[in-house]
C-alpha positions as CSV (number, residue, x, y, z in Angstrom):
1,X,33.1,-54.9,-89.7
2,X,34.5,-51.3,-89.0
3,X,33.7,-50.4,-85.5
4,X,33.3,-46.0,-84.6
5,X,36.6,-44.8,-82.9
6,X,33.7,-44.4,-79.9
7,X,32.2,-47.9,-80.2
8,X,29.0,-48.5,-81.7
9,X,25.9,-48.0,-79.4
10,X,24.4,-51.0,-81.2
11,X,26.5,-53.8,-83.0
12,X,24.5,-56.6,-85.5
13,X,26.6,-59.6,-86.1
14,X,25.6,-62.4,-88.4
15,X,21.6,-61.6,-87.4
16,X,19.5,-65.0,-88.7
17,X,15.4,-65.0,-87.9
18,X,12.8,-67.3,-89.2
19,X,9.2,-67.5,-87.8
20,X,7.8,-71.5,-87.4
21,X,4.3,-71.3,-89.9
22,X,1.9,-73.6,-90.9
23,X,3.3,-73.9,-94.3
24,X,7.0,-74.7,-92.1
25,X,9.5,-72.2,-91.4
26,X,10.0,-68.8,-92.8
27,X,13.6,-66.9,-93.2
28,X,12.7,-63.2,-92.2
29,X,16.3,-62.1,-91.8
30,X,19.4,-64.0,-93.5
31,X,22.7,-63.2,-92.0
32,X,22.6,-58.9,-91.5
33,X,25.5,-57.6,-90.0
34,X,25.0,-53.5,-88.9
35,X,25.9,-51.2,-86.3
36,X,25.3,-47.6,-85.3
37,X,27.3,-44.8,-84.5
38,X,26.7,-42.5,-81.3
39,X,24.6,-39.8,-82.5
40,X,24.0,-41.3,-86.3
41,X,20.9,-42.2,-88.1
42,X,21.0,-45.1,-89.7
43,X,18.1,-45.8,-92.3
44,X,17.0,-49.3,-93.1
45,X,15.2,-49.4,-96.1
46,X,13.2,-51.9,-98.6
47,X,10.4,-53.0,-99.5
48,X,7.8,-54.9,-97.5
49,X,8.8,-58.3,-96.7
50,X,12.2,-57.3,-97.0
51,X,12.9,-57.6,-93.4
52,X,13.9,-54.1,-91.9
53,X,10.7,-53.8,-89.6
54,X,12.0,-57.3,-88.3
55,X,15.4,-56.1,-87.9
56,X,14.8,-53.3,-85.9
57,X,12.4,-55.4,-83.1
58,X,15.0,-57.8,-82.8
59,X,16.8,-55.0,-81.7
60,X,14.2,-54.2,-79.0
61,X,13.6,-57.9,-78.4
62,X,9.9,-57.6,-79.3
63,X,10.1,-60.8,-81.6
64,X,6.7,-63.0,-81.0
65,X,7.4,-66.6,-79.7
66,X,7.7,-68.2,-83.3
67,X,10.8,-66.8,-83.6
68,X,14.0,-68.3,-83.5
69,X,16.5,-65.7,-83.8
70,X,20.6,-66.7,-84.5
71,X,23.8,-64.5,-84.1
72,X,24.4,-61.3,-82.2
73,X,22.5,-57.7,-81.2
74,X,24.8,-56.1,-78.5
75,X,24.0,-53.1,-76.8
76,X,25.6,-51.0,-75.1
77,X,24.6,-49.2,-72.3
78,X,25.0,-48.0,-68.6
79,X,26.0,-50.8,-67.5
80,X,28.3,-52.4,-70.2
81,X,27.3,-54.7,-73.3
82,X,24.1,-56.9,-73.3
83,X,23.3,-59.6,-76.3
84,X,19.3,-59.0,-76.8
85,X,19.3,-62.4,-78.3
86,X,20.2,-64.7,-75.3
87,X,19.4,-62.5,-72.3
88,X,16.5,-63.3,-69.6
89,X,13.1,-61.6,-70.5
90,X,14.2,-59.3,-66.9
91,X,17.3,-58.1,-68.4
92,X,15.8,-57.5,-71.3
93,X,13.4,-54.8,-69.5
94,X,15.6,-53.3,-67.8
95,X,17.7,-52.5,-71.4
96,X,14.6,-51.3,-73.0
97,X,13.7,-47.8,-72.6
98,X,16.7,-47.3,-70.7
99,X,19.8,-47.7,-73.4
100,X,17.0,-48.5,-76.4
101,X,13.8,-47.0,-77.3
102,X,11.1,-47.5,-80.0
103,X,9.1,-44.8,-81.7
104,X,6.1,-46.9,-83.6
105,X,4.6,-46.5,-86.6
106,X,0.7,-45.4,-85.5
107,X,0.9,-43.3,-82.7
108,X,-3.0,-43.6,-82.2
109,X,-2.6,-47.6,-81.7
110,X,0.9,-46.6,-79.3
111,X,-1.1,-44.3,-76.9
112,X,-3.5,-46.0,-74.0
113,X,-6.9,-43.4,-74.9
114,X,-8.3,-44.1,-71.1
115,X,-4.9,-42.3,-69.8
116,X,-3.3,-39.1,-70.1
117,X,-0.2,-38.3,-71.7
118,X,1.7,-37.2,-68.6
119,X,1.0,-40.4,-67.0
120,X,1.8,-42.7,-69.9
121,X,5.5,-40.5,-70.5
122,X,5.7,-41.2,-67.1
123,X,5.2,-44.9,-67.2
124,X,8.8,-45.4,-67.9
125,X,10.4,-43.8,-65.1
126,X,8.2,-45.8,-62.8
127,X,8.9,-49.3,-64.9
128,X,13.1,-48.0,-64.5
129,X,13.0,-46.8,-60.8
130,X,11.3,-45.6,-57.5
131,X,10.1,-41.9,-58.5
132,X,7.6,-39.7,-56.7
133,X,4.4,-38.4,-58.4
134,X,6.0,-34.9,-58.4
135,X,9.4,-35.8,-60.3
136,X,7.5,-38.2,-62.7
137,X,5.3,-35.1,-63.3
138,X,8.0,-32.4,-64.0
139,X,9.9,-35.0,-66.3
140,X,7.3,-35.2,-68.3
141,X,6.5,-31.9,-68.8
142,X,10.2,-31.1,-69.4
143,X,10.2,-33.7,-72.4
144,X,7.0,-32.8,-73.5
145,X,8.7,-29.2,-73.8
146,X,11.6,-31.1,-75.6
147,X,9.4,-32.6,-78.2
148,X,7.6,-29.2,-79.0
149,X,4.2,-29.4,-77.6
150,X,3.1,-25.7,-76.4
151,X,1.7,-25.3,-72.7
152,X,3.4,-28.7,-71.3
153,X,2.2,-27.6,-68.2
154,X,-1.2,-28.1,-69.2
155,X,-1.0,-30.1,-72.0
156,X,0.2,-33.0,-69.8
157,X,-3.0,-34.0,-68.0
158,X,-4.7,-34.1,-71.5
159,X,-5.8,-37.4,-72.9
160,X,-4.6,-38.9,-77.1
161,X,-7.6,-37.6,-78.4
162,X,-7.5,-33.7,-77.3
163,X,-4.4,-34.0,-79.9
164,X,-3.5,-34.1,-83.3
165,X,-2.2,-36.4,-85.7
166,X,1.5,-34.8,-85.8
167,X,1.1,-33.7,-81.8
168,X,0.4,-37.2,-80.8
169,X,3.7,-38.6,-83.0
170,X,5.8,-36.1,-81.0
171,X,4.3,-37.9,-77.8
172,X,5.4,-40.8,-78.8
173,X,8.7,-39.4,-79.3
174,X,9.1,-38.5,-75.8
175,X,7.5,-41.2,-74.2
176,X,11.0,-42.7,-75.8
177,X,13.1,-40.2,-75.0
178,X,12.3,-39.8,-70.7
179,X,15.0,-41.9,-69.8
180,X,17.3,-40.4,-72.3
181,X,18.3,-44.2,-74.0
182,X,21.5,-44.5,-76.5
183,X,19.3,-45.5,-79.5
184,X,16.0,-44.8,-80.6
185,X,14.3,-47.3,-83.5
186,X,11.9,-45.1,-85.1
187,X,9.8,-47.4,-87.6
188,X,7.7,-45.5,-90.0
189,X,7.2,-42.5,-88.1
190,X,6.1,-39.8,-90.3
191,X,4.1,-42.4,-93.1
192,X,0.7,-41.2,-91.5
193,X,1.5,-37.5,-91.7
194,X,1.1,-35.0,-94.3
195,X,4.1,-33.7,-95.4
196,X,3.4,-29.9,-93.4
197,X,3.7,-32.2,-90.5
198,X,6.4,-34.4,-91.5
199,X,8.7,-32.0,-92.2
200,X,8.2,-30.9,-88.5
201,X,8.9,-34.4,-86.9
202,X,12.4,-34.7,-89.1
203,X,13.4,-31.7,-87.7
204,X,13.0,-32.4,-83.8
205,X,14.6,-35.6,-84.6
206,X,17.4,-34.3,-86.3
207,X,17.3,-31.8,-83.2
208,X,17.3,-34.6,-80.7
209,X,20.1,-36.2,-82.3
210,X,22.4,-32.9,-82.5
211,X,21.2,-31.8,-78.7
212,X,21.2,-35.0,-77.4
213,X,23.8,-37.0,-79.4
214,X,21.4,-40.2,-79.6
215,X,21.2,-42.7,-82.2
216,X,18.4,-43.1,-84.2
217,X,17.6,-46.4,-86.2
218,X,15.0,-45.3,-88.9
219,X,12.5,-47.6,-90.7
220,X,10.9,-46.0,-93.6
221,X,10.1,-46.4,-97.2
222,X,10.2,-43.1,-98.1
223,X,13.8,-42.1,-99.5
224,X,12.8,-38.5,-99.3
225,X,13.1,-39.1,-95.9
226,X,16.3,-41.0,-95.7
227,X,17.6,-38.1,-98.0
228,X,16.4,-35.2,-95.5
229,X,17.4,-37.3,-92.3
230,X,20.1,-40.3,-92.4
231,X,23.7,-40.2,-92.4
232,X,24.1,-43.7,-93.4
233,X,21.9,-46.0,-95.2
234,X,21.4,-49.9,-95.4
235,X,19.1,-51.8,-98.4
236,X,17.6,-55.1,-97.4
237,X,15.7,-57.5,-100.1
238,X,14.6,-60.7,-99.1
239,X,15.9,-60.5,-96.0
240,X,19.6,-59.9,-97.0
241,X,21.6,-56.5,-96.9
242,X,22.2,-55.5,-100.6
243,X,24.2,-52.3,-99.7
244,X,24.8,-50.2,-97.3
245,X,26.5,-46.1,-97.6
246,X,26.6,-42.9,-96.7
247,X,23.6,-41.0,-97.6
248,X,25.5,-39.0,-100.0
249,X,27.0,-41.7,-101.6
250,X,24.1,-43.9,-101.9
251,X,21.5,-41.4,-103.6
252,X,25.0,-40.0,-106.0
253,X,25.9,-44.0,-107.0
254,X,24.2,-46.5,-105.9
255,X,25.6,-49.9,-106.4
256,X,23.0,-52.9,-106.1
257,X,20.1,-53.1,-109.0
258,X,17.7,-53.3,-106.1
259,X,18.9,-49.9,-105.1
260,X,18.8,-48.6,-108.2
261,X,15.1,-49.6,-109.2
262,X,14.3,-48.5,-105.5
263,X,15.2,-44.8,-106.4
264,X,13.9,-45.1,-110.1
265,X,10.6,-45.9,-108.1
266,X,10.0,-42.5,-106.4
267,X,7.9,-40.3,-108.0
268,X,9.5,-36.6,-108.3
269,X,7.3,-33.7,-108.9
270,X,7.4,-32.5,-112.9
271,X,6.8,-36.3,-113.9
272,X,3.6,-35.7,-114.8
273,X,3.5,-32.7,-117.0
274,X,4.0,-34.7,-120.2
275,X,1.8,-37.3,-119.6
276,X,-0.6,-34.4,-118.6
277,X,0.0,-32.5,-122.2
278,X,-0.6,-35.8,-124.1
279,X,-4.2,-36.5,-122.2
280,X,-5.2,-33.1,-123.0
281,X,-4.3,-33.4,-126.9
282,X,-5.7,-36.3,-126.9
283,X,-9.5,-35.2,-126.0
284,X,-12.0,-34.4,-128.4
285,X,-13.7,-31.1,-129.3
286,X,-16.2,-29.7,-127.1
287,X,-14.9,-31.8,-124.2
288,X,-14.4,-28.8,-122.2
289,X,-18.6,-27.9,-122.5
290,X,-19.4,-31.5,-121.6
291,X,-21.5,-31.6,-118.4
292,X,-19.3,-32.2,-115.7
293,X,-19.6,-35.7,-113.5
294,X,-19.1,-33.3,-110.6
295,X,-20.0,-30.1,-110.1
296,X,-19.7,-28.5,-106.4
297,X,-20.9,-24.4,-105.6
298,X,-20.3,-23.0,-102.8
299,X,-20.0,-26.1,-101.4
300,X,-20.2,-25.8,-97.4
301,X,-20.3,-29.0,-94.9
302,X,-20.4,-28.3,-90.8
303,X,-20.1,-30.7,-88.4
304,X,-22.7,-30.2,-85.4
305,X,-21.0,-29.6,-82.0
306,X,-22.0,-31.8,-79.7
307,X,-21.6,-31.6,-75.8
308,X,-22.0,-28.1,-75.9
309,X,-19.4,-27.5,-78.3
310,X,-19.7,-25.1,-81.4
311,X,-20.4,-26.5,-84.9
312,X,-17.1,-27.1,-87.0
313,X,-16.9,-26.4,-91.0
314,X,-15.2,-28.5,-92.6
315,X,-15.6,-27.1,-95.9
316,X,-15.8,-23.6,-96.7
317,X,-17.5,-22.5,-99.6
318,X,-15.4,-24.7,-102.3
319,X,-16.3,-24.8,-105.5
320,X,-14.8,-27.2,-108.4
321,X,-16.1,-29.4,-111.3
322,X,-14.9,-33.3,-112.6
323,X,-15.3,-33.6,-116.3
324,X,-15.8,-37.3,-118.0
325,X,-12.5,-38.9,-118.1
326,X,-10.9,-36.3,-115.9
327,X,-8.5,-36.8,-112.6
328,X,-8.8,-34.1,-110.2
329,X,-6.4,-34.5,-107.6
330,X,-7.1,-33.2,-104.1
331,X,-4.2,-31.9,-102.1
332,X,-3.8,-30.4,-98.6
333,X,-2.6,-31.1,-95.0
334,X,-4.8,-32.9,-92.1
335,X,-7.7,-31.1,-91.4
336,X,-8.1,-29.4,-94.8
337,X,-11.1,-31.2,-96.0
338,X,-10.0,-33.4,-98.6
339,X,-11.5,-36.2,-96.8
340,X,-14.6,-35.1,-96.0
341,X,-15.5,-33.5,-100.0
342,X,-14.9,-37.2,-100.8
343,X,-16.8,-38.7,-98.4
344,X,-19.6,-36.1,-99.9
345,X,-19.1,-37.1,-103.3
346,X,-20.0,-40.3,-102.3
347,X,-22.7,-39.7,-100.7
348,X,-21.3,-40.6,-96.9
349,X,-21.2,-37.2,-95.6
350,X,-24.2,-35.1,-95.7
351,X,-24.0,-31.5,-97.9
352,X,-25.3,-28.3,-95.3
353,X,-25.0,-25.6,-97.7
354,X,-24.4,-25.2,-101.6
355,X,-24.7,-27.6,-104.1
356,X,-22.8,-30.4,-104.6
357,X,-24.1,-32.8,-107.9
358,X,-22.5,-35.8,-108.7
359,X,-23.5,-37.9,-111.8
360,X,-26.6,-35.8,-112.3
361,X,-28.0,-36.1,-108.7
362,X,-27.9,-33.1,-105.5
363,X,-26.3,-34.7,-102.9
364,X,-27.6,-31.8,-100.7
365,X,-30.7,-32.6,-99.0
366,X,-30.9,-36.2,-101.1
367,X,-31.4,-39.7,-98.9
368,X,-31.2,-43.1,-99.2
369,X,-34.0,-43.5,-102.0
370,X,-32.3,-40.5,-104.6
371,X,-28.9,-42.0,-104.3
372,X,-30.1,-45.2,-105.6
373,X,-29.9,-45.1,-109.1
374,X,-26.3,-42.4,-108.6
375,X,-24.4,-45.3,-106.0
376,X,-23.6,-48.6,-108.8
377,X,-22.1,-45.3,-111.1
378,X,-19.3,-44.8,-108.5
379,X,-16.7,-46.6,-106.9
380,X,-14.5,-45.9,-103.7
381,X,-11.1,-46.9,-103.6
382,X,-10.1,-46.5,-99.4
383,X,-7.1,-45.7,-97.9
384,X,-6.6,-48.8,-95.8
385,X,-8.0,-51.9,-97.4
386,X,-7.0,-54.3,-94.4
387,X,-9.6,-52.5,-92.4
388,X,-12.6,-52.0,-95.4
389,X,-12.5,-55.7,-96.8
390,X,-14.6,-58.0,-94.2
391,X,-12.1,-60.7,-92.9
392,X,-14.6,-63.3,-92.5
393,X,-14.4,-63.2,-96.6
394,X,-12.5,-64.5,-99.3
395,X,-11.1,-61.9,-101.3
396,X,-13.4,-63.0,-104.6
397,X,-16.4,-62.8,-102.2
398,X,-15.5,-59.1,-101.1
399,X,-14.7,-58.0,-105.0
400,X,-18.3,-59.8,-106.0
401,X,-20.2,-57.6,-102.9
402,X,-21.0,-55.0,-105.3
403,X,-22.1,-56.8,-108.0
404,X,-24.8,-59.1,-105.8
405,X,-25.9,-55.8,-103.7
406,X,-26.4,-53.8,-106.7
407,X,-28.6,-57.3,-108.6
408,X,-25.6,-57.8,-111.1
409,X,-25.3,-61.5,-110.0
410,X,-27.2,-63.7,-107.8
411,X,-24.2,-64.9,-105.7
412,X,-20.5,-64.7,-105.0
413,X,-20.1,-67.7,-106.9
414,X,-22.0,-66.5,-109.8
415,X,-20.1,-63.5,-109.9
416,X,-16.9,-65.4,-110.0
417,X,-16.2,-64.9,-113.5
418,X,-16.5,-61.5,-113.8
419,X,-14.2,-61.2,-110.5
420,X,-11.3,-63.2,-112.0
421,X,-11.4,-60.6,-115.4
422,X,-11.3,-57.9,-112.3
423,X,-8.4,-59.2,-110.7
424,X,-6.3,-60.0,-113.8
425,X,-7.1,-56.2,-114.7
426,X,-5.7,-55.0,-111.5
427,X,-2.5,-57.8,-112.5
428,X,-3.4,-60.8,-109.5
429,X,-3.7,-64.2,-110.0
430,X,-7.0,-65.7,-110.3
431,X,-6.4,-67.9,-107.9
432,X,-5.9,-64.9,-105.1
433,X,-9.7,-64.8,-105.2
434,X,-9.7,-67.7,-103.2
435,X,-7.5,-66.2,-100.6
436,X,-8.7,-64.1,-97.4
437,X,-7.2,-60.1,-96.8
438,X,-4.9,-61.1,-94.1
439,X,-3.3,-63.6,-96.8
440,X,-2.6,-60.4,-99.3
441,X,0.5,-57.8,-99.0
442,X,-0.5,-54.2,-98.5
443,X,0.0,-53.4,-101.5
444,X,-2.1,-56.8,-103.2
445,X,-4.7,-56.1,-100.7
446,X,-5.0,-52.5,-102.4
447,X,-5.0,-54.2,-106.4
448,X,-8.2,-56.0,-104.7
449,X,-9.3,-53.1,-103.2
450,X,-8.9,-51.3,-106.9
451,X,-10.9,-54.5,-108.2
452,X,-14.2,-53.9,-106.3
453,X,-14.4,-50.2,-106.7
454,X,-14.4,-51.2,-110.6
455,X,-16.5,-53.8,-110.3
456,X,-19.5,-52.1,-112.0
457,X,-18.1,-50.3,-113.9
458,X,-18.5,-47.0,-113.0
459,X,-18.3,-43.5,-114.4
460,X,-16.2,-42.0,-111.1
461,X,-13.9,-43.2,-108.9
462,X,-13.2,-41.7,-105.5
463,X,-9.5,-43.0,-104.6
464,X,-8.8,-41.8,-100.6
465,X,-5.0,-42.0,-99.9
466,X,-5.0,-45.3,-101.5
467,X,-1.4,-45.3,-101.9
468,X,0.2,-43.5,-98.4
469,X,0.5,-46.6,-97.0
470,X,2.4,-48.6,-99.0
471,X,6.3,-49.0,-99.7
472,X,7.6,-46.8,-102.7
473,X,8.4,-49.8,-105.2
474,X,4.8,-51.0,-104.5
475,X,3.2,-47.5,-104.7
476,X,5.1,-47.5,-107.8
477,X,3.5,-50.4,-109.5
478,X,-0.1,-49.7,-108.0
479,X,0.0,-45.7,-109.7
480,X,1.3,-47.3,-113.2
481,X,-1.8,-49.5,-112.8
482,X,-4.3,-47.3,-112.1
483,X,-3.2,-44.5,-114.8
484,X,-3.4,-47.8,-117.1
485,X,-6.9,-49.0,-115.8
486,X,-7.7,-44.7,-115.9
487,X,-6.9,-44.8,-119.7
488,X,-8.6,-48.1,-121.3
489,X,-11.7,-47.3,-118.9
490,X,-11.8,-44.0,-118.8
491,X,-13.5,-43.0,-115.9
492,X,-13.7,-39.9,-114.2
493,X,-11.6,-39.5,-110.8
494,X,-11.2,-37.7,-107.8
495,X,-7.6,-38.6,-106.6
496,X,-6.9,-37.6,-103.2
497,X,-4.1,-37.5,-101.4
498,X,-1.1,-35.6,-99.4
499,X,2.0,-36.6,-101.8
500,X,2.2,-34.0,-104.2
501,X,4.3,-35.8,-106.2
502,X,1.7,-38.6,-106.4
503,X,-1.0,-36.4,-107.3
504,X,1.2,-34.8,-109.9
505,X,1.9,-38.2,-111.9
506,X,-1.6,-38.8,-112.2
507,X,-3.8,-35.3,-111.8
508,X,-5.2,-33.7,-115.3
509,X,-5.6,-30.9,-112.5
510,X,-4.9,-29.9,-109.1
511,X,-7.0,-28.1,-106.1
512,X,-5.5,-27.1,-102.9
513,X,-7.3,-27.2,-99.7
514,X,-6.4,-25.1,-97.2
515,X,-8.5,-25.3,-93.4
516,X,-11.4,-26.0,-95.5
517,X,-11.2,-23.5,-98.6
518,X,-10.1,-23.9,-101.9
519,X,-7.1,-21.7,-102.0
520,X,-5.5,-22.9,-105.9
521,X,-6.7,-24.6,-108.4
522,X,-5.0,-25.6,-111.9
523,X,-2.4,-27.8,-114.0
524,X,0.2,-29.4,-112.3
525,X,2.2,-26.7,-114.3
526,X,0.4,-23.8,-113.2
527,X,0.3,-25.5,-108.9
528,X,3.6,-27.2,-108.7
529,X,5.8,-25.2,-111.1
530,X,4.7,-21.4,-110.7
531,X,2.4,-21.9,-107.3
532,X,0.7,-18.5,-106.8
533,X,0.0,-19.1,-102.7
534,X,1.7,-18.8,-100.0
535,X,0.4,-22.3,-98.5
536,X,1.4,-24.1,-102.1
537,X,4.8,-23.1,-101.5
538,X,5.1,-24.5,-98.4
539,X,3.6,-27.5,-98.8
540,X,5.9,-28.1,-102.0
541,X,9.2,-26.9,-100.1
542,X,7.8,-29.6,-97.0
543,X,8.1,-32.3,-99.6
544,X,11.2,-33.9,-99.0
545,X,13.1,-35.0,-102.3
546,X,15.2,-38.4,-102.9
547,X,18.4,-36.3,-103.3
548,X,20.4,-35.2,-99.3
549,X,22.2,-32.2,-101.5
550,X,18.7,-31.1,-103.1
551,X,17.2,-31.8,-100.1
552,X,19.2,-29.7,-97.5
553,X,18.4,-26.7,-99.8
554,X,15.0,-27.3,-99.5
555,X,15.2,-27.6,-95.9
556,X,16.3,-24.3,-95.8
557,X,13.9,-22.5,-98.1
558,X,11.2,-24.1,-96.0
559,X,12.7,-22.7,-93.0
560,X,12.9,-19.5,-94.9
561,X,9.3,-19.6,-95.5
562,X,7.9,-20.5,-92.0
563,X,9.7,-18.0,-90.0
């Protein structure tokens, strides 16, 4: 291996780890060899189950007990080189934080909500060294002023939830950066965000690493992201490195297959105008006056305040229709309302001004009773199917739910034919009926998920981010098979989501939510190609592209556009 002219800051040799299951052991990792550069990002990337996330923890030493872990991870630090993998559990503390950090995926899940942010940026110093309450303090405001977050002064006595999404990610980012460590692992850290927000968090990292000269590890499965950010990038399949590059190199001529159908799996914004043409010649006359499965005016919803605090709108006067057979897809940051006309559609969110009918019924001002005979016509695909599917349940069990609720079948068990058609639909195994979630991968769990919202059938589907969080090659597969299970059923969808490349593979038309209005609506020619708003532009140039030349123009004309 070719070690910097400055030495590595982290050196992998020969890295082995396999976890001791049920079913006997399990290789996780099979002989990676890596190292990082002072001041480099180095992007690990694969699919789930490929072993990168398990990579990077080894280099934290945050492996669970069933590991047994072979080879080398030296790092080096302030006081000369230290294996993770056979140091005492007290070494290995002092190391972290100090010469390595980790930025994790959910910032929500990293932050402790009964503490405020000062105190848990200030953690560190306290865990690394005798400190007073005063420097710990001003520390933490300094890197909170690092990190972007306005008034640190104030802002640092606040607790998780007075921030947002993108606010609370740039927390985490300085609760890794207060004792200024060599390397930060950053695993996944912008897959939550919308891409307004996204873009933001690339760019203090990539200012961190040009102020500060640290190293970042980055975990991701979005090569946009490894296009706008890394300098060098390493594949892993099945535990093994495939290939590893500069960015430049490995986007221009990528060597392994596995790399290869990795990029051929990201969706690019223009995919979807032909498939888009071919729908719309494919319709029949008059489909255009056909009453429309959804039909919102002046649609308004407001959140009550509540402890003396002043009632929120959510959605500001929108107005849109769904026609039979039609996929609308919903675009806009955090906070836009995408979310919440969904949650309307399907009846979970009450309508507090305007109309808002769905499958012939007024969802304003309608209860429990009037949504009876609307609720077995639609189907709700959610974002994160771990959390929606009951884990007490087989996966058959949760798929037949709606079909014993809604008097299709007795039982689970007499639903069980009808579930195995479902699941060889959605392309699993009859046999995974038998299974329970936590079995599944992400992106099988979302297949099943797919499965029960088509269980009955139904005339409209709500999908809500059902894709963001999986890995691109699986996101790949799961879009091919819903725009296959879209065409032979032909049901009506509202497709929401913050990828706009997504949304352009699959969207017969496009609506853009901005703070709760409808600011453009049309084609994904007439929003993505010639976008007549301000906001549409932005949110297009945000989107980072699978290409680091393409890509650093954007970054520009993004720049160009917020300033």
């Amino acid at each position: 291996m070719t070690v910097s002219p400055a030495g590595p800051v982290a050196r992998i040799d020969d890295l082995a780890v396999s976890f001791a299951t049920d079913a006997g052991p399990v290789r996780a990792v099979d002989g990676v060899s890596l190292e990082v550069a002072p001041g480099e990002v180095l992007a690990i990337v694969g699919e789930s189950g490929s072993g990168k996330t398990v990579t990077a923890k080894t280099i934290l030493g945050l492996l669970p007990e069933t590991a047994t872990t072979s080879g080398a991870v030296l790092l080096s630090g302030r006081d000369g080189e230290t294996d993770v993998v056979s140091v005492s559990g007290a070494r290995l503390r002092e190391v972290r934080g100090r010469d390595v950090a980790m930025v994790f995926q959910e910032p929500s899940t990293a932050l402790n909500p009964v503490f405020t942010v000062g105190w848990q940026i200030a953690e560190g110093l306290r865990a690394h060294g005798t400190v007073s309450k005063r420097q710990a303090r001003e520390r933490a405001i300094e890197v909170l002023r690092t990190v972007g977050i306005p008034d640190p002064e104030h802002r640092v006595d606040h607790y998780p939830h007075q921030f947002s999404g993108g606010q609370k990610q740039r927390i985490v980012i300085a609760m890794a950066l207060v004792l200024n460590p060599g390397l930060i692992v950053a695993d996944e850290p912008t897959t939550a965000l919308d891409v307004t927000v996204q873009a933001e968090i690339l760019d203090l990292l990539r200012r961190l690493r040009d102020e500060t000269g640290t190293a970042i590890v980055l975990i991701t499965h979005n090569m946009g992201v490894v296009a706008d950010l890394a300098d060098r990038v390493a594949v892993m399949y099945q535990g093994r490195l495939v290939e590893q590059a500069p960015v430049a190199e490995l986007f221009a001529n990528p060597q392994a297959d596995y790399t290869r159908a990795l990029l051929k799996s990201v969706p690019r914004v223009g995919e979807g105008t032909a498939r888009a043409a071919a729908r719309a010649a494919a319709r029949p006359d008059g489909w255009a006056e056909s009453e429309p499965v959804v039909r919102a005016e002046h649609l308004t919803i407001t959140y009550p305040g509540r402890f003396r605090r002043p009632a929120f709108t959510a959605v500001d006067d929108v107005s849109l229709t769904i026609r039979p057979g039609e996929v609308l897809g919903l675009v806009g940051e955090s906070g836009s309302g995408k979310t919440t006309i969904a949650r309307a559609i399907a009846g979970l969110t009450p309508v507090t001004g305007g109309s808002l009918r769905v499958l012939g019924t007024e969802m304003r001002g309608a209860r429990g009773r009037d949504l009876a005979g609307m609720r077995p016509r639609l189907g709700f695909v959610f974002q994160d199917p771990a959390t929606s599917f009951n884990p007490l349940l087989t996966i058959a069990e949760c798929v037949a739910e709606p079909l014993v609720v809604h008097g299709r079948a007795a039982s689970p068990e007499a639903a069980r034919g009808r579930v195995d058609e479902l699941l060889e639909a959605v392309q699993l195994p009859r046999s995974y009926g038998d299974r329970f979630p936590h079995e599944l991968s992400g992106g099988q769990r979302q297949r099943a998920s797919l499965a029960r919202a088509l269980a009955l059938d139904p005339e409209l589907l709500v999908a809500d981010e059902p894709t963001s969080a999986l890995d691109v090659s699986v996101q790949a597969r799961v879009l091919e098979l819903f725009a296959e299970l879209q065409r032979e059923l032909g049901f009506a969808c509202l497709f929401v989501s913050h990828d706009l490349a997504v949304v352009d593979l699959l969207a017969d038309r496009i609506a853009v939510l901005y703070r709760g209005r409808l600011v453009e609506e049309g084609t994904g020619v007439e929003v993505l190609g010639a976008p007549r708003e301000e906001y549409t532009r932005r949110l297009l140039a945000s989107l980072p592209v699978p290409d680091p030349v393409a890509q650093a123009e954007r970054r520009e004309a993004l720049r160009a556009l917020t300033t």
